[in-house]
Structure formats: C-alpha cells, structure tokens
C-alpha positions, 0 to 999 in steps of 0.5 A: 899524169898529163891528159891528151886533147883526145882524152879531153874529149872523150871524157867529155862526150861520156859526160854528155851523154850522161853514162853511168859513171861505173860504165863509164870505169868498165868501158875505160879500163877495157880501153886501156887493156886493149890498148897495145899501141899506145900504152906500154905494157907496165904503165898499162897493168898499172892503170888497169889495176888502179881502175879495178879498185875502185870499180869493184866496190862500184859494181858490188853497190850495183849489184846489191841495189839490183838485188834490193829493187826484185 
C-alpha cells in the first residue's frame, strides 16, 4: 500500500504532537470508516478491520492498567 503525501503528513503531526499510539489507531480507523469519497468501500472494510485487530488487544491493555492504577 503506497502512502500519499497527505498521509505523510498526517502521521507526522500525530507523531509530533506525542498522541497515544491507541488514539492514534481509534481516531484512524474512525478516518477511514467515515471516509465515503476516497476509499471504496471493499478496501475500506478491510483496512477497518485489520485496524480493529490490533487495536482491540491495545484497548484491553488500557483498560486493565486503568483498573490497576484505582
């Protein structure tokens, strides 16, 4: 998968403004499933869903450490 100048950027704003890196999977994801005009639809349910996997395991390591920390 090739990665637009645009993409390019983006990424290295998150990177700069020191974003969590599970925020960072959530707020792309939510991006790209939102994203009607620029990713069809096949390629978009794929890309959502490799996202999910690895952003589940992340979540329920946030959520255990939240629960550790109370």
């Amino acid at each position: 998968m090739d990665i637009t100048p645009q993409e390019k950027s983006m990424i290295k704003a998150f990177r700069e403004t020191g974003l969590p890196p599970l925020f960072v999977l959530i707020r792309v994801r939510n991006d790209i499933a939102n994203d009607i005009e620029n990713v069809e639809e096949s390629q978009r349910d794929v890309i959502v869903k490799t996202l999910e996997k690895y952003i589940g395991p992340l979540w329920e390591d946030h959520q255990e450490a939240k629960t550790n920390l109370t």
